[in-house]
N, C-alpha and C positions, 0 to 999 in steps of 0.2 A: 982243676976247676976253672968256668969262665971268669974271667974280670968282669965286674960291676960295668966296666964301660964298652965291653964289646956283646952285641946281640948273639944269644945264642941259639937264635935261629940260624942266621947268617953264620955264626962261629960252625955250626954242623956243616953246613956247604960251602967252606972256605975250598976244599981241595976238591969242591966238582968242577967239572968242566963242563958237561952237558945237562939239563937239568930240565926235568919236563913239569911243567905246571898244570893241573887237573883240575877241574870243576866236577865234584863227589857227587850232587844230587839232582844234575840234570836242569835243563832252562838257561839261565842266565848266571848258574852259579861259580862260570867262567869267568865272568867279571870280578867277583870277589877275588879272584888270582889277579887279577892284572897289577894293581899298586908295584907286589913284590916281582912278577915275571917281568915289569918293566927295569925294576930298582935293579934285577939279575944282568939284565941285558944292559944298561948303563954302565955296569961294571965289567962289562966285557965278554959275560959270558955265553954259549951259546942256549939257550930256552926253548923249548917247544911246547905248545898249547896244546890241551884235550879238552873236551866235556861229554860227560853223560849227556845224548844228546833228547829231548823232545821233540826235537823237528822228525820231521817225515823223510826218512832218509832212505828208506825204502826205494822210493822213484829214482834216485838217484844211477847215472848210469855206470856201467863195470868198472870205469877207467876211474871212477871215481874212489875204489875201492882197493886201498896198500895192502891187505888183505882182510879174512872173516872179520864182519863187526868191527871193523876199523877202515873208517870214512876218512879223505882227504878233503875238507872243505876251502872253495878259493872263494876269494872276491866275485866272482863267476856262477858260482852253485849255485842251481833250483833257484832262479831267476824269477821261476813263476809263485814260489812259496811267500806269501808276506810274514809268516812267522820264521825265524831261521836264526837263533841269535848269536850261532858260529859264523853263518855267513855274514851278519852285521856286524860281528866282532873282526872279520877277516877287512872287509870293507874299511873300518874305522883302522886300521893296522898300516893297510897300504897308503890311506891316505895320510898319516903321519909318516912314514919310509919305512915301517918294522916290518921285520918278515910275515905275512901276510898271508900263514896255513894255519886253522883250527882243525885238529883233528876229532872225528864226532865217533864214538859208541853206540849203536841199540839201545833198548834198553833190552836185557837181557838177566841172567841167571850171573852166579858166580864164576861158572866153570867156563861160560865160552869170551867173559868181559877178562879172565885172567887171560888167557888165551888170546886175546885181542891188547892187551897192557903188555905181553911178552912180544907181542910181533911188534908193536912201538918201540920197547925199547930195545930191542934188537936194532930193529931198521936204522936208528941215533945212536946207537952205543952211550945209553944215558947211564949215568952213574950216581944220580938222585932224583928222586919223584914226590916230590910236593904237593897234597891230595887236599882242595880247600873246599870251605862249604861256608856256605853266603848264610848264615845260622848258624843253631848249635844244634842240628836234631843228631850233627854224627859224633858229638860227645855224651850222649845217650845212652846206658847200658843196660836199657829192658826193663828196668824195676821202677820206673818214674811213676808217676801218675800219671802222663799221659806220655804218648813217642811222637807226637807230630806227624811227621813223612821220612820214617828213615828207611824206606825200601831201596832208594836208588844210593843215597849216602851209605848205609853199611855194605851192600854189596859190593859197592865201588871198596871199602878197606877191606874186608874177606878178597877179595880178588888180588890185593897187593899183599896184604898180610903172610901167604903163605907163597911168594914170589921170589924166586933167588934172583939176584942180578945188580940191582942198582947197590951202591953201599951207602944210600942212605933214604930212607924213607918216612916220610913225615906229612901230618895234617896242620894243617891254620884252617881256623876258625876266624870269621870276619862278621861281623852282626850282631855281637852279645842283645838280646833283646827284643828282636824281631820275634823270633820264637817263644813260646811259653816255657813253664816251669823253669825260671830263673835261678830260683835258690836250690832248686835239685841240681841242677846245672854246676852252679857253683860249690856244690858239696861233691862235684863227677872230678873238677877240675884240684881240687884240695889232695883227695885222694892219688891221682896221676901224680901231683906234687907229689905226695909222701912214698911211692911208688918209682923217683927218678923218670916218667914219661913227660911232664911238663916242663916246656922250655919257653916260657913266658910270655910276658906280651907288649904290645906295642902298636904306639898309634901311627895311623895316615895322613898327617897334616896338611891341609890345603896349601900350605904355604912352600911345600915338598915338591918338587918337580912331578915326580909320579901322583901327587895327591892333586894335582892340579890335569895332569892326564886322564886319571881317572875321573875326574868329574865330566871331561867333556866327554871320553867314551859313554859315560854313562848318559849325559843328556842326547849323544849322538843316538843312542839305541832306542830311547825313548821315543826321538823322533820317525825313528823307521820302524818302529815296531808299536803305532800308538794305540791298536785294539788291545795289547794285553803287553803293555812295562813293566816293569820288575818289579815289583813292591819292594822286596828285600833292598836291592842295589838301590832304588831310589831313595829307603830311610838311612843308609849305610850314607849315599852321598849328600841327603840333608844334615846330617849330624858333622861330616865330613866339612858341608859347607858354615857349621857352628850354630844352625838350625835346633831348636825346642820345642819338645813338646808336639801335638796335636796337628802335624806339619803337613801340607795334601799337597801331590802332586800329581795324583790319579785318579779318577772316578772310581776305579777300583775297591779304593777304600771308605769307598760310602759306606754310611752306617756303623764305622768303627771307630774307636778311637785309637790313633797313636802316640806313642812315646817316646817320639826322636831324642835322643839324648849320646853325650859323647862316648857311653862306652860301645858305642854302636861299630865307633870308627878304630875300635882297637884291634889288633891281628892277637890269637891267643893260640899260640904253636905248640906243637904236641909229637914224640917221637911215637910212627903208626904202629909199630907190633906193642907197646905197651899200653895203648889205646884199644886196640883189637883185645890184647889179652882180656880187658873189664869188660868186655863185651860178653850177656851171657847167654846170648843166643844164635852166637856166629856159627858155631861147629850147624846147627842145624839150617845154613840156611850152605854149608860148605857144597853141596852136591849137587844144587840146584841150576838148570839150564833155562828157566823162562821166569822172565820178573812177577809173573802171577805166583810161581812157588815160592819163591820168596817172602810173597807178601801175604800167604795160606801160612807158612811154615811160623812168620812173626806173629798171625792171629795165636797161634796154637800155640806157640808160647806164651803168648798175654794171656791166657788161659786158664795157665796152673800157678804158674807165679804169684807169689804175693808182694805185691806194690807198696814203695813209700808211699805213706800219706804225703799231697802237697803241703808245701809250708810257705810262708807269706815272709817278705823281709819283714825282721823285728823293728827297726826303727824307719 
């Protein structure tokens, strides 16, 4: 059993050496990794960056390309793109001295993003893969009342789920709140508890070396990417910076109200095949090659299923 005083996130990747950090559902959900791929590489280890990508990676030219569906992005990539948030994350890397590769995905099916996660970790000989999601839509298991956007988030864990290779694999969760159905959320995470997949949580403190990184990464992004900021990572770092309540940093959020609050800034880790396994719609999305099947295959399950009612915190 862990000690009370050692993280048992970190206690799982004590004997990695290489350890690749993923953003599960595309955009910006890269940054939600950085706090911990920084804390990784402080400690010495070697880290390498992914995300689901939304940029236009398409135009990209051959050389850019380690193999299928697996993009090398530098400081240098699609120059011409203003939306790019691996290359702004590449950019903001080199100019602090970190190594300085985001590697990008398609968005794609299961079958050719495992296929693209297996030539990654081959090419590093990675021996743990840490899959984070700027939310909670990928601890979601189909019966909610509502799924948010978990098309690019579960594809991303179905693609590692059934993955030989690294000896350890795992999701964090960074955002409690951003996302709806909170208390369904938290009756997902109870369960994993009772299940042995839950390996706890833990906050990002501004006053943390990486929780101070990550706030400028994140206002750096903001800056170069000002038609469309990250909503998420922007309430992740108000809450971050001890921020309440109703907090705007975006035109974005016209019209809405938000709820910045600190459990925004907590990391809530989870080991992935016991994650996967409560998932009850994985097997059918296992065979798919283009992220429209996926996203067919999750209607048709919302379909037949019968959905918790949402439920409201009691007090």
């Amino acid at each position: 059993m862990t000690p009370l005083h050692t993280n048992p996130l970190f206690g799982r990747l004590a004997d990695a050496e290489r350890i690749l950090v993923s953003g599960a559902g595309g955009g910006f959900d890269i940054y939600a990794g950085l706090p911990l791929a920084l804390s990784l590489l402080h400690q010495g280890r070697e880290v390498h960056l992914a995300n689901l990508s939304f940029s236009a990676l398409a135009g990209l030219p051959d050389d850019a390309w380690a193999a299928p569906d697996l993009a090398v992005i530098t400081p240098e990539s699609a120059p011409h793109q203003r939306y790019f948030p691996e290359r702004t994350l590449a950019q903001w890397l080199r100019g602090h001295g970190y190594p300085a590769v985001v590697h990008a995905f398609p968005q794609t099916g299961v079958q050719p993003l495992r296929a693209a996660y297996a030539a990654l970790i081959e090419r590093y000989d990675i021996d743990a893969v840490v899959l984070v999601d700027g939310g909670t839509d990928i601890l979601l298991r189909g019966d909610e009342a509502g799924l948010g956007t978990p098309e690019e988030d579960l594809t991303s864990v179905a693609a590692l789920a059934a993955l030989e290779g690294p000896r350890h694999r795992l999701v964090v969760s960074l955002g409690f709140g951003v996302d709806a159905y909170h208390v369904q959320v938290l009756e997902n995470i109870a369960a994993l508890e009772r299940e042995g997949a839950y390996l706890g949580a833990f906050s990002v403190p501004r006053t943390t070396r990486e929780g101070a990184l990550y706030l400028d990464a994140v206002s750096h992004a903001q800056e170069h990417t000002p038609e469309h900021p990250s909503i998420v990572n922007g309430s992740i770092a108000a809450a971050v910076r001890g921020d309440f309540g109703d907090v705007r940093f975006t035109d974005r959020t016209r019209g809405s109200e938000l709820f910045v609050n600190p459990l925004m800034s907590l990391y809530f880790a989870f080991d992935l095949p016991g994650l996967a396994a409560r998932c009850l719609y994985l097997d059918r999305i296992e065979d798919t090659h283009l992220m429209r099947q996926v996203q067919s295959r999750i209607a048709e399950f919302r379909e037949d299923v019968v959905t918790r009612p949402p439920r409201g915190f009691p007090h």
